[in-house]
C-alpha atoms as an extended CHARMM CRD file, in Angstrom:
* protein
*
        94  EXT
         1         1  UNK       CA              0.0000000000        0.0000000000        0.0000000000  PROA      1               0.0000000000
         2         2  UNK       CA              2.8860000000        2.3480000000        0.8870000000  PROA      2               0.0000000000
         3         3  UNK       CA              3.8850000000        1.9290000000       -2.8250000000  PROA      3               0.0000000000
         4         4  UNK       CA              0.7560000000        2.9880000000       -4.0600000000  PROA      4               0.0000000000
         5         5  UNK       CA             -0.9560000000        5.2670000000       -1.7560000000  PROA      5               0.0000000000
         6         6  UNK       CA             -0.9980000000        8.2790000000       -4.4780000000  PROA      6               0.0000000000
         7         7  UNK       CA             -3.9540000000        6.0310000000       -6.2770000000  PROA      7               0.0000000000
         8         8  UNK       CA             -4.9920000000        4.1760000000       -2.8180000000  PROA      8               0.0000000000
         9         9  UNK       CA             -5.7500000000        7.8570000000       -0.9620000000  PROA      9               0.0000000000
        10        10  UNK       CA             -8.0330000000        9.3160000000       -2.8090000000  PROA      10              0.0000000000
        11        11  UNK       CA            -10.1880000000        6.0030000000       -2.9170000000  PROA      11              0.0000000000
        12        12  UNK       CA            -10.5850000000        5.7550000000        0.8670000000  PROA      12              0.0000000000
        13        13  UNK       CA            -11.0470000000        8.7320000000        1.7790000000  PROA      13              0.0000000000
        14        14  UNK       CA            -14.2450000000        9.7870000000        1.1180000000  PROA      14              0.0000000000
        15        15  UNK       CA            -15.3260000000        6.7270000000        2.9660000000  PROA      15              0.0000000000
        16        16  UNK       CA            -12.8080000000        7.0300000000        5.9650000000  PROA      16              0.0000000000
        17        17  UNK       CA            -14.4600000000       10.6150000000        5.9950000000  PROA      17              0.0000000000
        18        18  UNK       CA            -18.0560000000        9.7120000000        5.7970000000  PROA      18              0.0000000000
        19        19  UNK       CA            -17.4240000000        6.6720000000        8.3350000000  PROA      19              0.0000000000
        20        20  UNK       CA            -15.5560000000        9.7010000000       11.1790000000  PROA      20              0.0000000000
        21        21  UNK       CA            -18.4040000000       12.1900000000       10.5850000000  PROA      21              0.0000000000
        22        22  UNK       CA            -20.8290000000        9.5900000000       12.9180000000  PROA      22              0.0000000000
        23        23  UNK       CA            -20.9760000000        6.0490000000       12.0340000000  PROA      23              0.0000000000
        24        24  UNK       CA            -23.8830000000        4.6910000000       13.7660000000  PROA      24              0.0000000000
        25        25  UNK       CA            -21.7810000000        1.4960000000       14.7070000000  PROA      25              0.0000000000
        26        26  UNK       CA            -19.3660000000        2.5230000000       17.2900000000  PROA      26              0.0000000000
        27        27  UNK       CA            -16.8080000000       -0.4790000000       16.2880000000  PROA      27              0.0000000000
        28        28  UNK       CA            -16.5850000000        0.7710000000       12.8040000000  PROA      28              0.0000000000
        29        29  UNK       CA            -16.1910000000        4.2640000000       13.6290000000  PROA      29              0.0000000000
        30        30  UNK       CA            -13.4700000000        3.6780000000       15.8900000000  PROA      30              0.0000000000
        31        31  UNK       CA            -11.5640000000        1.4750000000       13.4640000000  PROA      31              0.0000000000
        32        32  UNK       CA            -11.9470000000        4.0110000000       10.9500000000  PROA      32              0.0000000000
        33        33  UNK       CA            -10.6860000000        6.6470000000       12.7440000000  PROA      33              0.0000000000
        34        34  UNK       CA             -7.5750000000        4.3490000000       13.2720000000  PROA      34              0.0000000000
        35        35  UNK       CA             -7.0210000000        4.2020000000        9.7090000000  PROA      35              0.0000000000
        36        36  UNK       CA             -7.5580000000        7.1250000000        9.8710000000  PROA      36              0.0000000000
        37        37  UNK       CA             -4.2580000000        8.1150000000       11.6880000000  PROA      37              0.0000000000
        38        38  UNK       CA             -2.7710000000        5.1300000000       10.0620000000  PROA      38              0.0000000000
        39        39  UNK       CA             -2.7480000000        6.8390000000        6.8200000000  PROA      39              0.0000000000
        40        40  UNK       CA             -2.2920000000       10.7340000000        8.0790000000  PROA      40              0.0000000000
        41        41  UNK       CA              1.0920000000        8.7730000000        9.4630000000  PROA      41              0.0000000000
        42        42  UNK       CA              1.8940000000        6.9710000000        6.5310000000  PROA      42              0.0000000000
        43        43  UNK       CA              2.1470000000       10.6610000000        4.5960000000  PROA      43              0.0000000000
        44        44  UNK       CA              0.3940000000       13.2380000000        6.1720000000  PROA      44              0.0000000000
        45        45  UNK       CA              1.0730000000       15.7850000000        3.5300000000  PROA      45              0.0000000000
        46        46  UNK       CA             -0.8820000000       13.1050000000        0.9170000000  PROA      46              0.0000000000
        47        47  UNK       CA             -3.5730000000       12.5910000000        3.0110000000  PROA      47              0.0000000000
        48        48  UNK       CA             -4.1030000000       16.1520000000        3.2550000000  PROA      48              0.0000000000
        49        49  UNK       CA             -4.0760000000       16.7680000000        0.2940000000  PROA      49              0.0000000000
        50        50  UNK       CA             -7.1020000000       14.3220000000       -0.6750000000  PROA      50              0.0000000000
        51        51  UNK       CA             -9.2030000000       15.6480000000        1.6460000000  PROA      51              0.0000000000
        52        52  UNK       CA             -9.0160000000       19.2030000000        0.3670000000  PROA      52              0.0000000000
        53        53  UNK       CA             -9.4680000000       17.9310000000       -2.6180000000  PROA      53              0.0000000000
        54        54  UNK       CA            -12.9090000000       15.8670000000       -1.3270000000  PROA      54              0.0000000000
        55        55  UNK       CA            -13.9170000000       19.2490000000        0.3100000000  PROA      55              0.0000000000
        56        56  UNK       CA            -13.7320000000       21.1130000000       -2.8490000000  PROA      56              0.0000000000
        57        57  UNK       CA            -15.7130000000       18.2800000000       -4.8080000000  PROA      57              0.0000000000
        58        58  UNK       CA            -18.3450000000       18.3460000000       -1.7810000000  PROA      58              0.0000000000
        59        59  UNK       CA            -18.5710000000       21.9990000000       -2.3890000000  PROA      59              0.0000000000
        60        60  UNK       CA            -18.7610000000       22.0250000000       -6.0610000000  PROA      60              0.0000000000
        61        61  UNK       CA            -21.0300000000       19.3860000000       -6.1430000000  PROA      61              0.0000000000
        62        62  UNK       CA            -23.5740000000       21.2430000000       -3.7580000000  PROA      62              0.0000000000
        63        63  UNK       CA            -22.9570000000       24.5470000000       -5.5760000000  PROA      63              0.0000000000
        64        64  UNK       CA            -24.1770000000       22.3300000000       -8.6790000000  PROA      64              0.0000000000
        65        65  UNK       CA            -27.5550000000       21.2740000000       -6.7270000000  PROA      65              0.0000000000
        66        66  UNK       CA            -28.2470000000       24.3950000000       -5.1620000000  PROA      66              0.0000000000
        67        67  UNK       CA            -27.8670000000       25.8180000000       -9.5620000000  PROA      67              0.0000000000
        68        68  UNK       CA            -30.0470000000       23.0310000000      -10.5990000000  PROA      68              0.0000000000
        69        69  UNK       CA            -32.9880000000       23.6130000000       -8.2420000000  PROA      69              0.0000000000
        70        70  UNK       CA            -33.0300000000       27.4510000000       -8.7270000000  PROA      70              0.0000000000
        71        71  UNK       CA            -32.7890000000       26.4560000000      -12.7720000000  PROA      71              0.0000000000
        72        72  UNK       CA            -35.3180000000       24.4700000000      -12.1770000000  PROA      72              0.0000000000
        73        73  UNK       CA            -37.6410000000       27.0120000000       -9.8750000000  PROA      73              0.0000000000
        74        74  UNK       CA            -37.2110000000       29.3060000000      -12.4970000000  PROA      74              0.0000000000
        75        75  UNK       CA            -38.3430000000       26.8210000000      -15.4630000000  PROA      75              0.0000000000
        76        76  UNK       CA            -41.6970000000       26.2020000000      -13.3310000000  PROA      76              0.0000000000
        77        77  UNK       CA            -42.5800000000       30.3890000000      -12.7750000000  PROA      77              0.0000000000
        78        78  UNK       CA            -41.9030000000       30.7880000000      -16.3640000000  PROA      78              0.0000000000
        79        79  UNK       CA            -44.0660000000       27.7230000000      -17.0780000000  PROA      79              0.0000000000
        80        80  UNK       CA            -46.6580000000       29.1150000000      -14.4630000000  PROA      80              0.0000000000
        81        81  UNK       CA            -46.3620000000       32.7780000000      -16.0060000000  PROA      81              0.0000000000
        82        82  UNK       CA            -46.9170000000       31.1010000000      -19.5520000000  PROA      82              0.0000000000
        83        83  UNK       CA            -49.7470000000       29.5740000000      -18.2760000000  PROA      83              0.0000000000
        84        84  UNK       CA            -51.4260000000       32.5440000000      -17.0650000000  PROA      84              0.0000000000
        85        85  UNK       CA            -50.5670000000       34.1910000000      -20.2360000000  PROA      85              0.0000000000
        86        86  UNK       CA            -52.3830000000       31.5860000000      -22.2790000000  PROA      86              0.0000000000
        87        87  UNK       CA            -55.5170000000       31.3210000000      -19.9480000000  PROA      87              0.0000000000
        88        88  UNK       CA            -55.8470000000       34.7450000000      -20.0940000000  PROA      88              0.0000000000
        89        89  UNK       CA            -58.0230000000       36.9040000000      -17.8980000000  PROA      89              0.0000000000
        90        90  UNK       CA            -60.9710000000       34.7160000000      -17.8740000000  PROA      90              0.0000000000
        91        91  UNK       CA            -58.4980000000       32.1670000000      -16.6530000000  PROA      91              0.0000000000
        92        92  UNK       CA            -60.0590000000       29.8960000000      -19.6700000000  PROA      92              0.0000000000
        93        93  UNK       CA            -57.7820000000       28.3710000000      -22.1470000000  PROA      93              0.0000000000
        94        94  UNK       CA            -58.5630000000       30.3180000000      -25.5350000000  PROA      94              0.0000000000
């Protein structure tokens, strides 16, 4: 693993990360925060590293959502607006 921790890192953790934020198993969040330091250990700078890089995919990827629902908000008041348009003031499709 020490060989190939460059490609190993980033694979774990998001998982590791998940796991620390409140497994509901107490066993497997205490063996994943020994990994954990395991790994910070094994090269700390690394480690470090992928877990910026996991925060700035986590906030990128919520930025995204938060776009795609106000995208979408705005497709249904235009749709709503249309609607209105098209009913017209009798509110009866002409």
């Amino acid at each position: 693993m020490t060989h190939h921790r460059a490609a190993i890192f980033p694979l774990l953790i998001e998982a590791l990360e998940d796991n620390a934020g409140g497994h509901w198993n107490s066993a497997v969040h205490q063996l994943t925060l020994n990994v954990m330091k395991l790994l910070q250990d094994m090269d700390e700078a690394l480690y470090e590293q992928c877990r910026q890089q996991l925060v700035q995919q986590r906030k990128a990827a919520a930025f995204a959502e938060a776009k795609r629902q106000k995208d979408w908000a705005d497709i249904q008041a235009l749709a709503s607006q249309r609607q209105l348009q098209i009913a017209g003031p009798t509110g009866q499709v002409a």
